[in-house]
N, C-alpha and C positions, 0 to 999 in steps of 0.2 A: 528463495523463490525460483531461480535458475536450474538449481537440482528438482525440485518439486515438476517445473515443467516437464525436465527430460525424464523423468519417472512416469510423467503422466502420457507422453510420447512414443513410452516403450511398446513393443507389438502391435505400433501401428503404421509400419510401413517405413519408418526412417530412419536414416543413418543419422545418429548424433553425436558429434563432438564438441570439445568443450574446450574453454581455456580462463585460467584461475593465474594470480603474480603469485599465490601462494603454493609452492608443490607440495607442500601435506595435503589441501584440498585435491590437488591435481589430484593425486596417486588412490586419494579414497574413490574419489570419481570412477576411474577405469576400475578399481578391486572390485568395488559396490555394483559394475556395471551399469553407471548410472549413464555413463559415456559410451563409445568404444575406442576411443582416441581423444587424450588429453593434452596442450602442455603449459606451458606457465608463459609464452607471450601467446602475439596473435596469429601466429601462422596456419592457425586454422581457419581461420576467415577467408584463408586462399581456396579450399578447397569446400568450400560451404556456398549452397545458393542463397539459405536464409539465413539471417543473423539476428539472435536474440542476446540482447545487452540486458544482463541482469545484477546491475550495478549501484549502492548507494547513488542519490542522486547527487551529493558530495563530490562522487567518482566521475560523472560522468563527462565532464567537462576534458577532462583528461582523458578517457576512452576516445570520445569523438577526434581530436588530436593524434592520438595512436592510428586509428582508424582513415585517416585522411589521404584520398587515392587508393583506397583497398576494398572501397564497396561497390565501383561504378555499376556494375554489371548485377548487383545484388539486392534483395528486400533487404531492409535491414529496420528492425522494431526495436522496442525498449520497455520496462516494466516498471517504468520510474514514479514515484506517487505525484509528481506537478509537471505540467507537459509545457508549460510558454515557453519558460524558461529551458527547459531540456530543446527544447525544439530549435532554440534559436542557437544554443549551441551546435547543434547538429549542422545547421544550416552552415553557420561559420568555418568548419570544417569540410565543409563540401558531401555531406552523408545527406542522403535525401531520406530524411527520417519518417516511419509511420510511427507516431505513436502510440504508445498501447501503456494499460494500468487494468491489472488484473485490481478487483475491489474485493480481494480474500489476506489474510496473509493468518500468523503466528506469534505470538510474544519472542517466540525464540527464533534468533538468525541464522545463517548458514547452513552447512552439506548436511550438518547431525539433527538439524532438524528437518530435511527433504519428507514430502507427505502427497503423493503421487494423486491424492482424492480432493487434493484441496482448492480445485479449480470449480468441482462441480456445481451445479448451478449458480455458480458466482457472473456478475455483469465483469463485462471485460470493454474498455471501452480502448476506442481505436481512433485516430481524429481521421485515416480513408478510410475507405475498402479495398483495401489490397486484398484480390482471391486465397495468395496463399497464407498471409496470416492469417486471415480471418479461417480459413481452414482448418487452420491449428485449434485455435483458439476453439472453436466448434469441436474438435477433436476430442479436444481433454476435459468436457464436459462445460464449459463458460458458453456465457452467450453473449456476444460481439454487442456493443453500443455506439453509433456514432456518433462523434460531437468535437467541434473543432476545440484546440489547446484551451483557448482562454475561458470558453464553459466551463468544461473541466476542471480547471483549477477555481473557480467559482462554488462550482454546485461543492466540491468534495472539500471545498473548507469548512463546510459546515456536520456535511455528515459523514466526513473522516478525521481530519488534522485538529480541529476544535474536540472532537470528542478525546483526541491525548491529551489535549489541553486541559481539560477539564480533570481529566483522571489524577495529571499529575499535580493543579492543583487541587484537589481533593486529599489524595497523600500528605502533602508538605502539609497543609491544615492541621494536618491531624495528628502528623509526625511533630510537629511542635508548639503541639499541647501538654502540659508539666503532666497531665495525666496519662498521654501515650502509652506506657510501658504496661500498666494496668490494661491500659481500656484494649490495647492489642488483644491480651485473652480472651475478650469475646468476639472481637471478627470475625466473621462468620456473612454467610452468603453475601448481604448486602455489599461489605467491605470488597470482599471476593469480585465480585461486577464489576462495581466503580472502581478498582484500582488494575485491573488484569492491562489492561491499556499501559499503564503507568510502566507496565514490566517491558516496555516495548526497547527497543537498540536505540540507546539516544544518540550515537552518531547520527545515526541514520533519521530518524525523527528532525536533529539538527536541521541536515540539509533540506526536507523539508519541510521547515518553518520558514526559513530563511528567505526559500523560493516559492512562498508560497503568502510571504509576509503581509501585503495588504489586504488580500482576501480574508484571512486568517484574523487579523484586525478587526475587521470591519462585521464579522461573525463571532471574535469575542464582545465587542461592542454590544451587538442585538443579546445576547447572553446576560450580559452583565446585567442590561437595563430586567433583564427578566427578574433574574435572581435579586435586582433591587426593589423590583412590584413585590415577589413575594417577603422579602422583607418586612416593607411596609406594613401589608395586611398579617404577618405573625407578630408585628411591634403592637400593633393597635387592635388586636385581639378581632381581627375585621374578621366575619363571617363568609364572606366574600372569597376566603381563602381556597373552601370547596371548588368554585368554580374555577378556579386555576386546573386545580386539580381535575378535573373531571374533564376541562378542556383537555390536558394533556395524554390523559388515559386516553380519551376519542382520539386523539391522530395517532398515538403509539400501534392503538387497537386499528383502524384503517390499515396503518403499512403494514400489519403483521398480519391481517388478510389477504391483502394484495399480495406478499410475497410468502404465503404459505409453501409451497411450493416449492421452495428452497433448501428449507429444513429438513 
């Protein structure tokens, strides 16, 4: 997500540097030109007015730590998928955090998978307005959303972090059925959808479950009771089943008007 932004950055007016604990990444960074100055602590925070922290949210706790007494003077944002929690770390460490959650990403993590387009029309939400983030953010194609931490982690349990949820159990379902190995060969589209989620970084997934756990809760909950109504009516052969259906096409089909747009 880190590389993707300063790709997306590139020729538009900014110096960008970078700093990775890993120097394989470092070294790809400056080759790739994804940077122009890398190094593997933080001492480029020193010579940086804005700082984007694009770190497992696992990490972060530990970055703001790192960070402590090195931003007075500075914006400093974050790309974290749950903001209370990140927030109050921040706070603790003395970083006066804006936060931000680009609502785009990729199955695949890190530098090899950087993708300079993959902000475009995505919502990027922000809990202020700080001019120069939100600048950015408007820069590389996103459009800013405000909404203080604890929204945030609310609304996007249900139409982010639940949707891994789902993905991954749907896999495991299916992965341990005696029939798997067979019924694998004909996967195909439907399979492809429902599990692409599933391929996602489970560290990273991890930390946000973990920080994100009762919202996450309380949205597999409303799920489950769902998926137990339709149970019911495929148990008892109820005709009634259409109308599930038919409700759920009408809001799919709504949002996918509303955000035509995007696509």
């Amino acid at each position: 997500m880190g590389s993707s932004f300063a790709l997306a950055l590139q020729g538009k007016g900014h110096t960008i540097v970078g700093s990775d604990r890993d120097p394989a990444v470092v070294l790809k960074a400056v080759d790739r030109r994804i940077v122009e100055v890398a190094h593997s602590d933080l001492s480029m925070v020193d010579i940086a007015d804005v700082v984007v922290i694009a770190a497992p949210v696992r990490a972060m706790r530990d970055v703001f730590k790192r960070l402590a007494g090195k931003t007075a003077a500075k914006v400093v944002t974050d790309m974290a998928s749950t903001k209370a929690v990140v927030m109050d770390w921040a706070s603790a460490s003395g970083v006066d955090l804006v936060g931000g959650h680009p609502m785009c990403g990729k199955e695949t993590s890190g530098i090899d998978g950087a993708d300079a387009t993959m902000f475009e029309g995505a919502p990027w939400v922000l809990t202020r307005d700080e001019l120069r983030i939100t600048e950015l953010v408007t820069a590389v194609g996103a459009h800013p959303v405000f909404m203080d931490a604890i929204t945030h982690d609310r609304q996007v349990a249900g139409v982010s972090h639940a949707a891994f949820m789902l993905s991954v159990g749907y896999v495991l379902a299916l992965a341990r059925r005696s029939d798997w190995p067979e019924a694998s060969r004909l996967a195909a589209g439907g399979f492809r959808d429902m599990s692409r989620l599933a391929a996602g970084d489970p560290d990273l997934y991890v930390g946000v479950a973990r920080t994100n756990r009762q919202n996450l809760l309380e949205v597999l909950d409303a799920i489950s009771k769902e998926l137990a109504r339709l149970y019911r009516h495929l148990e008892a052969d109820d005709p009634r089943l259409v109308e599930l259906f038919e409700e759920a096409r009408a809001v799919r089909e709504r949002w996918a008007n509303q955000h035509s747009d995007r696509s």
